[in-house]
N, CA, C and O atoms as CSV, one atom per row, in Angstrom:
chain,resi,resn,atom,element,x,y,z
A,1,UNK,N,N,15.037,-32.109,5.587
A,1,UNK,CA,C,14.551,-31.306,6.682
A,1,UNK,C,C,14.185,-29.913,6.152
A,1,UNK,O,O,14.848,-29.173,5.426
A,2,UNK,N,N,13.065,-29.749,6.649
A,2,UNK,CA,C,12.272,-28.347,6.144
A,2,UNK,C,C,12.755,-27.285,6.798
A,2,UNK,O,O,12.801,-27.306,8.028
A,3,UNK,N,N,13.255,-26.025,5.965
A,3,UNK,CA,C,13.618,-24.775,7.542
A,3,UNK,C,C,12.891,-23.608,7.047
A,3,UNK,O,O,13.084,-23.120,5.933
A,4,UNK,N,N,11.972,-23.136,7.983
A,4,UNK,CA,C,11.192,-22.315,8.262
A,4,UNK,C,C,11.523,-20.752,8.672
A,4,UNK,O,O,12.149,-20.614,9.723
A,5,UNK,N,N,11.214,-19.735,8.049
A,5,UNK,CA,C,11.816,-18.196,8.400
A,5,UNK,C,C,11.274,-18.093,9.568
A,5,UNK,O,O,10.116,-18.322,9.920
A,6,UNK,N,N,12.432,-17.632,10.317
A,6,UNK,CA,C,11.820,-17.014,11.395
A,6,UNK,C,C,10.418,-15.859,11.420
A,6,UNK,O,O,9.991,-15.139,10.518
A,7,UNK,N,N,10.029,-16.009,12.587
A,7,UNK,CA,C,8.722,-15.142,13.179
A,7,UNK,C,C,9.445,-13.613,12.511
A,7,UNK,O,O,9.000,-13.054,11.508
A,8,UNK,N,N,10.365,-13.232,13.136
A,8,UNK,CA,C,11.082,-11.652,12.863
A,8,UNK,C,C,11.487,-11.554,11.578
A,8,UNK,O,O,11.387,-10.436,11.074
A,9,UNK,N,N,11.985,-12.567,10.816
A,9,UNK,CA,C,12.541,-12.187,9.154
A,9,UNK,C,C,10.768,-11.772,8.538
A,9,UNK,O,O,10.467,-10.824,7.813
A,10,UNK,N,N,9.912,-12.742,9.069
A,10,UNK,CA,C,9.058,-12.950,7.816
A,10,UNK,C,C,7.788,-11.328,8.441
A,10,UNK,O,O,6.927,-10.694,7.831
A,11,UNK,N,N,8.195,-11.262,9.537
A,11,UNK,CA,C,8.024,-9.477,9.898
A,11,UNK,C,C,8.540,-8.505,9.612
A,11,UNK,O,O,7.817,-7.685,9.046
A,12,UNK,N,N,9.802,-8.172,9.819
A,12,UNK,CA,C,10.838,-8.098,8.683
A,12,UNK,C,C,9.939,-7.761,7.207
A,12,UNK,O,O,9.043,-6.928,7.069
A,13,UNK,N,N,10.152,-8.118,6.819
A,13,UNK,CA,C,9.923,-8.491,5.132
A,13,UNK,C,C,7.962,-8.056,5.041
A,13,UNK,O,O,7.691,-7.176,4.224
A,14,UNK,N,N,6.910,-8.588,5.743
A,14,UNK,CA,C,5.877,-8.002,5.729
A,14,UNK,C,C,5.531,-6.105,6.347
A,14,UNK,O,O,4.602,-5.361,6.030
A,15,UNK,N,N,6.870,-5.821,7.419
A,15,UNK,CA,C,6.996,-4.088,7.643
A,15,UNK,C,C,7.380,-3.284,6.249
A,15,UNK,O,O,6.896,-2.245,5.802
A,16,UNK,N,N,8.385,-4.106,5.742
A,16,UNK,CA,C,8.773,-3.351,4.628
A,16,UNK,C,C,7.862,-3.597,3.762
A,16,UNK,O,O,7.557,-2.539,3.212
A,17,UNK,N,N,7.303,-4.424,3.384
A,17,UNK,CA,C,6.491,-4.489,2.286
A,17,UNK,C,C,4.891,-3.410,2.416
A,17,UNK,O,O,4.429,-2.792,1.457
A,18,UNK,N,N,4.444,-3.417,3.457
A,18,UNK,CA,C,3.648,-2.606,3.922
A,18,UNK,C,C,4.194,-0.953,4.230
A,18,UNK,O,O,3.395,-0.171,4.744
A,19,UNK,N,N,5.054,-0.672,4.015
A,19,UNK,CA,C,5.967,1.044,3.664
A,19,UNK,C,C,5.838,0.856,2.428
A,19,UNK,O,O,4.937,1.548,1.955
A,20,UNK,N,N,6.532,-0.005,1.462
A,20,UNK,CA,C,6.782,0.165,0.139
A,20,UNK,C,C,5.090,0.428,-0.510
A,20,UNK,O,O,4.763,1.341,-1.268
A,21,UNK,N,N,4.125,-0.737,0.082
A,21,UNK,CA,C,2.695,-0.507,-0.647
A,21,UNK,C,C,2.389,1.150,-0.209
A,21,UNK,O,O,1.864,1.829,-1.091
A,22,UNK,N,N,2.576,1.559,0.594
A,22,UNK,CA,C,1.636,2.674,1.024
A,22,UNK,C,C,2.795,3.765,0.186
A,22,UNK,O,O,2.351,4.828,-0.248
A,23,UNK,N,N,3.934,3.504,0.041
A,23,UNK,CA,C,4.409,4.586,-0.905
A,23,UNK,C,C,4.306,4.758,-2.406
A,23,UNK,O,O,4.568,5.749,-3.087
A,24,UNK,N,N,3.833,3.475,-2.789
A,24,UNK,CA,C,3.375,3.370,-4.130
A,24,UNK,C,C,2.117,3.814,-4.592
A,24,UNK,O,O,1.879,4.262,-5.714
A,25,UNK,N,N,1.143,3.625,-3.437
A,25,UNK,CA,C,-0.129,4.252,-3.258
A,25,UNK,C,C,0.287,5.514,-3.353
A,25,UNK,O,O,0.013,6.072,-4.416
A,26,UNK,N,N,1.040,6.304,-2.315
A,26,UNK,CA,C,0.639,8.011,-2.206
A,26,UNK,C,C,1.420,8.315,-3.736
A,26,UNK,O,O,0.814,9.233,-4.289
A,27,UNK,N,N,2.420,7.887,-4.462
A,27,UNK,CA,C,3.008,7.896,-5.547
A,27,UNK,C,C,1.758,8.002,-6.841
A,27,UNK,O,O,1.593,8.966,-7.588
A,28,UNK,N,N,1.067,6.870,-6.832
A,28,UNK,CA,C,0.093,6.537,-7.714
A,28,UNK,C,C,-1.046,8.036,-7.909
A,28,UNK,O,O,-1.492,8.695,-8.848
A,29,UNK,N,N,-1.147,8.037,-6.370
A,29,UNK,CA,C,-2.193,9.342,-6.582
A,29,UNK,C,C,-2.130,10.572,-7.124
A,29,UNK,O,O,-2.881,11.259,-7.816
A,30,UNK,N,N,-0.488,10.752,-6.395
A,30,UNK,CA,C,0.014,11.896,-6.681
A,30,UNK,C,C,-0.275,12.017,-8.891
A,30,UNK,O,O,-0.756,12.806,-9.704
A,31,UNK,N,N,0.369,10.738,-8.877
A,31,UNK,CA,C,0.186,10.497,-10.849
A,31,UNK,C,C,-1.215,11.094,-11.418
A,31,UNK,O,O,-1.457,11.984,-12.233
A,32,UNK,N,N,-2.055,10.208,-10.627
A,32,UNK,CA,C,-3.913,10.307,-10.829
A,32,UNK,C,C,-3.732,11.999,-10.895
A,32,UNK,O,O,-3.765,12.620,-11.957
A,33,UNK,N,N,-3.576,12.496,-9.840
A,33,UNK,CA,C,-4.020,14.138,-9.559
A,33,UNK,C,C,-3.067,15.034,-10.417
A,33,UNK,O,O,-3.339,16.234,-10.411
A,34,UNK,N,N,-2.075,14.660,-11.097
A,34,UNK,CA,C,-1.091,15.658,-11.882
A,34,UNK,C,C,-1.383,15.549,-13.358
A,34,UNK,O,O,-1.819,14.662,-14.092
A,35,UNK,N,N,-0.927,16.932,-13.528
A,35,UNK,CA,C,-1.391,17.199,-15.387
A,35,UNK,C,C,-0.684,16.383,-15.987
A,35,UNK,O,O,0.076,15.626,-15.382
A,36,UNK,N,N,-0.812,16.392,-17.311
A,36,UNK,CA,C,-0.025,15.900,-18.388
A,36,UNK,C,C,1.340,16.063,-18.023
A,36,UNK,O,O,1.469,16.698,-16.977
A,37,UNK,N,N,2.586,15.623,-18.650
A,37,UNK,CA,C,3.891,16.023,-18.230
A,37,UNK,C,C,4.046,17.147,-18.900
A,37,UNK,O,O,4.117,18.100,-18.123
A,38,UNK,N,N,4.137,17.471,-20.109
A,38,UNK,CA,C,4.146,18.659,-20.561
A,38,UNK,C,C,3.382,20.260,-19.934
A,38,UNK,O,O,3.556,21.466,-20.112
A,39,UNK,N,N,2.698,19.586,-19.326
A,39,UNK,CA,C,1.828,21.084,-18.694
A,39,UNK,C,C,2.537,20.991,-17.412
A,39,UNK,O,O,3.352,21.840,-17.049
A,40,UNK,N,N,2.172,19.796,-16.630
A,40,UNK,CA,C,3.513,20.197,-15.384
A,40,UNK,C,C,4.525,20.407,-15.259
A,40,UNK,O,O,5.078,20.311,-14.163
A,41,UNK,N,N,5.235,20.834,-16.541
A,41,UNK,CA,C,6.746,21.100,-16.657
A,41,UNK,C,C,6.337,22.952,-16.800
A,41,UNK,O,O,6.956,23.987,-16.554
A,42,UNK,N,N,5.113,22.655,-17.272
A,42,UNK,CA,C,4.933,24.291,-17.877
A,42,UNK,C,C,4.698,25.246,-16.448
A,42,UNK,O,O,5.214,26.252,-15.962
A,43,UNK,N,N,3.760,24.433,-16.145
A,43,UNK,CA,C,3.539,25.331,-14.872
A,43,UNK,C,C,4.427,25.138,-13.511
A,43,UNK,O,O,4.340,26.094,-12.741
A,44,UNK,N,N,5.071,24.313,-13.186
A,44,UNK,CA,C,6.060,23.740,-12.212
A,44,UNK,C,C,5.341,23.136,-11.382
A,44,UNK,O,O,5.537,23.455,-10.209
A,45,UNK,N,N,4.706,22.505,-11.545
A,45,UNK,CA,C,3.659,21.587,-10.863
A,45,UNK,C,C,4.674,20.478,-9.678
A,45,UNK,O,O,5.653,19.836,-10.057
A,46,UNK,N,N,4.235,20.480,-8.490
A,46,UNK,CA,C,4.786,19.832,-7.847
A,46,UNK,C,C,3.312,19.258,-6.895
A,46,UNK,O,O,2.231,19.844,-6.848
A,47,UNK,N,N,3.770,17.625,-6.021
A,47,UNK,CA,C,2.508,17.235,-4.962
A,47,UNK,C,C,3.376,16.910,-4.223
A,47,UNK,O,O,4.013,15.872,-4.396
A,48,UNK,N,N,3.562,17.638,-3.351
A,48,UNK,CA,C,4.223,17.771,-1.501
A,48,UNK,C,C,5.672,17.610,-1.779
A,48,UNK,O,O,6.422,16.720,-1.380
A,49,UNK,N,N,6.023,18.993,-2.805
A,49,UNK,CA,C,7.151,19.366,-3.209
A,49,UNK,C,C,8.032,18.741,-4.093
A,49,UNK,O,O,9.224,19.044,-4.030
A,50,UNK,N,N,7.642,17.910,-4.913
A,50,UNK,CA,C,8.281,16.314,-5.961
A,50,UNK,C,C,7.219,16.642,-7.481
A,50,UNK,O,O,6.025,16.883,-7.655
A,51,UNK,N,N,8.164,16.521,-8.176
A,51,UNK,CA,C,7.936,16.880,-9.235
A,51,UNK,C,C,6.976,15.370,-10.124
A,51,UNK,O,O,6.999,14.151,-9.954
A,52,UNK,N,N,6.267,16.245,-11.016
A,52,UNK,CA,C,5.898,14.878,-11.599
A,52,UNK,C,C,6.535,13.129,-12.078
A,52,UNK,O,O,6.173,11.975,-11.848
A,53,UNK,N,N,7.955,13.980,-13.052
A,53,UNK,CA,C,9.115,13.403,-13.419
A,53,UNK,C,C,9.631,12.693,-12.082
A,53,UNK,O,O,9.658,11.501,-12.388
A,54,UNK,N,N,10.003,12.801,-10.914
A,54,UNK,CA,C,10.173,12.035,-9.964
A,54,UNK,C,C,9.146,11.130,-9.353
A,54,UNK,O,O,9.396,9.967,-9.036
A,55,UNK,N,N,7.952,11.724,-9.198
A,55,UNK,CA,C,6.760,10.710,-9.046
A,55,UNK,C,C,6.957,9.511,-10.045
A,55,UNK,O,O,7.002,8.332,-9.692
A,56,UNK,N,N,7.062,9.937,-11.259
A,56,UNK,CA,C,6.849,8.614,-11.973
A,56,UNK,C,C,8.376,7.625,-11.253
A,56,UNK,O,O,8.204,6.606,-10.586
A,57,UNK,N,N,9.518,8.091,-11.512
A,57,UNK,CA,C,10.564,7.510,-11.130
A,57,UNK,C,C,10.592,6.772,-9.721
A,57,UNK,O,O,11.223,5.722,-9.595
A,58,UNK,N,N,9.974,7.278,-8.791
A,58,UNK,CA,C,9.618,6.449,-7.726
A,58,UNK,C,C,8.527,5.776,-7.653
A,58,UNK,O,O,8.307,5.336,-6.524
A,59,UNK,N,N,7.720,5.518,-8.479
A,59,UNK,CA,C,6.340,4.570,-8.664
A,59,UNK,C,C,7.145,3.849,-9.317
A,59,UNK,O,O,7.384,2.751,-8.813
A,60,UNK,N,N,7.744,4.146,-10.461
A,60,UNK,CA,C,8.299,2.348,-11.115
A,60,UNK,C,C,9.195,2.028,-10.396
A,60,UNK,O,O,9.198,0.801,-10.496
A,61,UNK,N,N,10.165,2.373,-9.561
A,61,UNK,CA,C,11.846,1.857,-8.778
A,61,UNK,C,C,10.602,0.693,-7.480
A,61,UNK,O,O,10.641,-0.500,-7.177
A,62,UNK,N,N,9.717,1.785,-7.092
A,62,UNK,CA,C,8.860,1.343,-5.904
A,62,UNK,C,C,8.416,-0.399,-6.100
A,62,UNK,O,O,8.512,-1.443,-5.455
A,63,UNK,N,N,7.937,0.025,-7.283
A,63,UNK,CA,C,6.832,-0.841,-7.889
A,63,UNK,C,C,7.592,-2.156,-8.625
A,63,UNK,O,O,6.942,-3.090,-9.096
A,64,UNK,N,N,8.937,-2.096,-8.649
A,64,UNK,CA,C,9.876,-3.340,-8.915
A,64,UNK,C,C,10.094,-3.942,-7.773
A,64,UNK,O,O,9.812,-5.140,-7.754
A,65,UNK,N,N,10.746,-3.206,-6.272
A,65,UNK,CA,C,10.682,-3.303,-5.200
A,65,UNK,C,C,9.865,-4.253,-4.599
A,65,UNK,O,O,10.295,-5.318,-4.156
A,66,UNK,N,N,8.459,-3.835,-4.561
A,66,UNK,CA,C,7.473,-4.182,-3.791
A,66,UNK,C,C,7.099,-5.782,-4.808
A,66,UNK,O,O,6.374,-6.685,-4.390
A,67,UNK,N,N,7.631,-5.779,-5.835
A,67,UNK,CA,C,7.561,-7.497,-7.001
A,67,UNK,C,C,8.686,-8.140,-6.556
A,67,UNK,O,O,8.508,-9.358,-6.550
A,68,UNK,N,N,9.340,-7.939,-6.331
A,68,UNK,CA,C,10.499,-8.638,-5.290
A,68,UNK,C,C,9.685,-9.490,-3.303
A,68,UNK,O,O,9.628,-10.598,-2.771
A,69,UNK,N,N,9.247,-8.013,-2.960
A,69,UNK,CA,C,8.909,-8.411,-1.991
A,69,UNK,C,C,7.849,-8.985,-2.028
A,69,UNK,O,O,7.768,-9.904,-1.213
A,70,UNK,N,N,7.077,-8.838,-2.581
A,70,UNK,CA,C,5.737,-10.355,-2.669
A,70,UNK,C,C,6.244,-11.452,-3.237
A,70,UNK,O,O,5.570,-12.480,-3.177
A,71,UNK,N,N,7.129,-11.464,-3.697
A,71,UNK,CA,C,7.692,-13.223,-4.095
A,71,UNK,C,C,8.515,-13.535,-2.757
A,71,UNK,O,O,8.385,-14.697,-2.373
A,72,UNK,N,N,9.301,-12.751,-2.010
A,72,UNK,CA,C,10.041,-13.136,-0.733
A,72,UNK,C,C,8.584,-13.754,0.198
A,72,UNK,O,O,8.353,-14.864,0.676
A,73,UNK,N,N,7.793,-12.483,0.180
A,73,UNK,CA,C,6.748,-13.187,1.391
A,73,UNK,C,C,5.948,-14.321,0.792
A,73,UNK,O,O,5.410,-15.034,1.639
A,74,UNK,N,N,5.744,-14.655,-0.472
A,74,UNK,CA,C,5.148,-15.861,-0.646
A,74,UNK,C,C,6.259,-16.940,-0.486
A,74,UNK,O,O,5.966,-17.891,0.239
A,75,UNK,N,N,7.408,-16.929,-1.021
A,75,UNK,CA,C,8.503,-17.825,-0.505
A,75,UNK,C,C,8.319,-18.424,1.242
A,75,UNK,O,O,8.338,-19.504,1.832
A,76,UNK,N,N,8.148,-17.020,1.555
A,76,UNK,CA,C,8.583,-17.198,2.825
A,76,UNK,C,C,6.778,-17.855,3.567
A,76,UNK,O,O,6.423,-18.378,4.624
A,77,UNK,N,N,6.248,-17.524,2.571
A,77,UNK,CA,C,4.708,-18.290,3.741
A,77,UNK,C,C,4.874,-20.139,3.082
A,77,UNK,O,O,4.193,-20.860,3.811
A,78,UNK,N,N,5.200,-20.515,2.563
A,78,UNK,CA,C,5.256,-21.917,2.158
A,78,UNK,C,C,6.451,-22.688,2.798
A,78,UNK,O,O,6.622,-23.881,2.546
């Protein structure tokens, strides 16, 4: 017998996954638009108060995250 995720888990799991993409996005950009690390350390470079060094740290934590959650939602669409 086949058991099927519920309507709400597999919503659930597509809300979060759709926060995590759009924070990896504003993460990513923030990367695109910032100097070298060495010059943004020089000048104290920050994008909406977060330092480069943390940008990167939350693009990769994000970006493991969100590889988790596309294997749950493909799990969960089959």
């Amino acid at each position: 017998m086949e058991m099927k995720a519920s309507a709400l888990v597999r919503g659930v799991v597509d809300l979060i996954l759709t926060v995590v993409f759009v924070l990896v996005a504003v993460s990513g950009i923030a990367l695109y638009l910032a100097p070298s690390e060495k010059v943004a350390e020089l000048i104290g470079w920050t994008f909406l108060g977060v330092t480069r060094a943390t940008w990167e740290a939350v693009h990769t934590y994000l970006g493991f995250v969100m590889i988790g959650l596309v294997a749950i939602h493909l799990v969960l669409g089959f």
